[in-house]
C-alpha positions in Angstrom: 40.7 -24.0 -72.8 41.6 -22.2 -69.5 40.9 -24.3 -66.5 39.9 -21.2 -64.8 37.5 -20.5 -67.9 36.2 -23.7 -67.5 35.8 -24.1 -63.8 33.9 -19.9 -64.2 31.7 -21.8 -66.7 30.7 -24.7 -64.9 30.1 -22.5 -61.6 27.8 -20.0 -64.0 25.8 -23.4 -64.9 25.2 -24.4 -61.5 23.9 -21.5 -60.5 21.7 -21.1 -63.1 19.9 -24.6 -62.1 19.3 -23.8 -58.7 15.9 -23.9 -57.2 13.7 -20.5 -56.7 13.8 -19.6 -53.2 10.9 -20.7 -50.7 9.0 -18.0 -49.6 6.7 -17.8 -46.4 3.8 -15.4 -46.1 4.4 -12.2 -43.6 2.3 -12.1 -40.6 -0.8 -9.7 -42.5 -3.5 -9.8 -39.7 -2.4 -6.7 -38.4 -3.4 -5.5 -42.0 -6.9 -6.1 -41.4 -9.4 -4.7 -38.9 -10.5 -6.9 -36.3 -13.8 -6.6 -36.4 -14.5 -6.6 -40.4 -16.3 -8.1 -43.3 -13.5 -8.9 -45.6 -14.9 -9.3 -49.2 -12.5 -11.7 -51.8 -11.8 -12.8 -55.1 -10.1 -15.7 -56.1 -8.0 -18.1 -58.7 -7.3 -21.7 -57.5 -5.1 -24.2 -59.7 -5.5 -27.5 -58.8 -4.8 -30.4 -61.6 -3.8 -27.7 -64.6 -7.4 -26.3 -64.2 -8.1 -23.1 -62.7 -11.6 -22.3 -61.3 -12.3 -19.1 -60.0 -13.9 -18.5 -56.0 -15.8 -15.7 -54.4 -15.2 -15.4 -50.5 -16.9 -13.9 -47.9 -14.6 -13.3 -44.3 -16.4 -12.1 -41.2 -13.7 -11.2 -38.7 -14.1 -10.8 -34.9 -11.6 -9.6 -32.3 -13.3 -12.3 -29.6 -15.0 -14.7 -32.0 -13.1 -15.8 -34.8 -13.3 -15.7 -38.6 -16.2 -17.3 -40.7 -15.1 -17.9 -44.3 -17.8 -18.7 -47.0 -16.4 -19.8 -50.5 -18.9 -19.7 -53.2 -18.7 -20.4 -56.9 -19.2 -17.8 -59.6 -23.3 -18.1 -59.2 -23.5 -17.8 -55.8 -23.7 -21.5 -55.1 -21.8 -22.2 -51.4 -19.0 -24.6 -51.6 -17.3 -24.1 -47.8 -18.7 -22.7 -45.1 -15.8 -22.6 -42.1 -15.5 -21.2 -38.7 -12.1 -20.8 -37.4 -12.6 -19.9 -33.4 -9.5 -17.8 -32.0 -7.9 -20.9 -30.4 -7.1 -22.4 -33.6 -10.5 -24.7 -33.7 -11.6 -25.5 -37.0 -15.2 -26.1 -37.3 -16.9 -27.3 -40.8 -20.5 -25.5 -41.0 -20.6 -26.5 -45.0 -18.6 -28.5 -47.1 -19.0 -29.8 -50.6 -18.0 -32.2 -53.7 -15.7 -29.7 -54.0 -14.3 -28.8 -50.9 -15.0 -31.9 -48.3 -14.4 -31.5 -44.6 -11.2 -32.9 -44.8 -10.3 -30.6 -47.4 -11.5 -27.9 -45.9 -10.1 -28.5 -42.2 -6.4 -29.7 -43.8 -6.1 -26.5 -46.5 -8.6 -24.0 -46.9 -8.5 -23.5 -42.6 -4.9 -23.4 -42.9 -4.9 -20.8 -45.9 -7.5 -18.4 -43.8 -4.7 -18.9 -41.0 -1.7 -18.1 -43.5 -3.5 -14.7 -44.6 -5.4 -13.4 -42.1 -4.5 -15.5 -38.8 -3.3 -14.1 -35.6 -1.5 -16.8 -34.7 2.4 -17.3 -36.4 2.1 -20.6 -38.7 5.4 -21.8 -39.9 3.8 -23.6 -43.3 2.3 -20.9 -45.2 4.6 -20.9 -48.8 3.7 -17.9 -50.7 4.0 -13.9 -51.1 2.1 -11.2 -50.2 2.6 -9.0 -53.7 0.6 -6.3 -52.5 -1.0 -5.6 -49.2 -4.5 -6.3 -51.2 -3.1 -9.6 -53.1 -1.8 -13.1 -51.6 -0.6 -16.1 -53.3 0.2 -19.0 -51.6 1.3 -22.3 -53.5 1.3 -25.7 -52.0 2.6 -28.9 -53.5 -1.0 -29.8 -55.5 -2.3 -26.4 -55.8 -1.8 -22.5 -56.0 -4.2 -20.2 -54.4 -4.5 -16.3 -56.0 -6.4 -14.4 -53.6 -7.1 -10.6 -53.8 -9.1 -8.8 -51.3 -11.8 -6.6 -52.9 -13.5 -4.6 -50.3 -13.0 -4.3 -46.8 -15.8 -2.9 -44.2 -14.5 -2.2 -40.8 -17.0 -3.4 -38.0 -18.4 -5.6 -35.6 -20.6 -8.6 -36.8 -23.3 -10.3 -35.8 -22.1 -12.7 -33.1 -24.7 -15.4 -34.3 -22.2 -16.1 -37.3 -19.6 -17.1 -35.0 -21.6 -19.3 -32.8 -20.4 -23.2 -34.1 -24.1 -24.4 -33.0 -25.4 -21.9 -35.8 -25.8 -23.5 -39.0 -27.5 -20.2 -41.0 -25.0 -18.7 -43.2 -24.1 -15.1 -42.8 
């Protein structure tokens, strides 16, 4: 055999076994209105399971987002305030999603979607300006916005001292 032949073939191999390239999510939050109620649908894989989420994203220009994450039958499993300077504050948390859980990834994933402020760890795509998926070491996260209805919101639901869910 050709050593040029050969050395083409191993080079061909190698390449074939490299890794897929990281991806990082685009800075969306322009996408969205300010002031909105951002209505979302949801696959998470955790463990070779998927389980399927609704949420619920009230956005303010001056007082944050309020995401509420609830299973199929309404049931809520995270209730979280995000205020605009990045404070994460836990108004509901569950087997399911624990405060810790909630503060270290689901606070982190609002941020990577619909955040204003630039985060350097959000690994995923946007494959559509309606459709995000964002996969971390122990889970991947298929969200797709439903509905979106431009408008302010009631300020109480962005008051941390305000347990009522919107």
């Amino acid at each position: 055999m050709n050593l040029s032949l050969l050395l083409l073939l191993l080079a061909t191999l190698a390449a074939g076994c490299a890794t897929a390239p990281h991806h990082t999510l685009p800075r969306t939050a322009q996408s969205f209105p300010a002031d909105a109620l951002i209505t979302q649908r949801a696959v998470l894989t955790a463990l070779g399971r998927q389980y399927t989420l609704n949420g619920y994203l009230a956005r303010s220009a001056t007082g944050g987002q309020r995401l509420i994450v609830t299973e199929n039958l309404g049931g809520v499993l995270a209730d979280v305030l995000v205020k605009p300077d990045g404070a994460v504050h836990v108004m509901r948390s569950s087997r399911a999603f624990t405060p810790q859980r909630i503060r270290r990834h689901l606070a982190a994933d609002l941020q990577c979607i619909f955040g204003d402020l630039p985060r350097a760890d959000c690994p995923g795509q946007m494959l559509s300006p309606t459709h995000f998926v964002i996969e971390r070491r122990w889970y991947k996260l298929d969200v797709q916005i439903v509905e979106t209805k431009p408008g302010p919101q009631s300020p109480p639901i962005f008051d941390e001292t305000q347990k009522a869910t919107p």
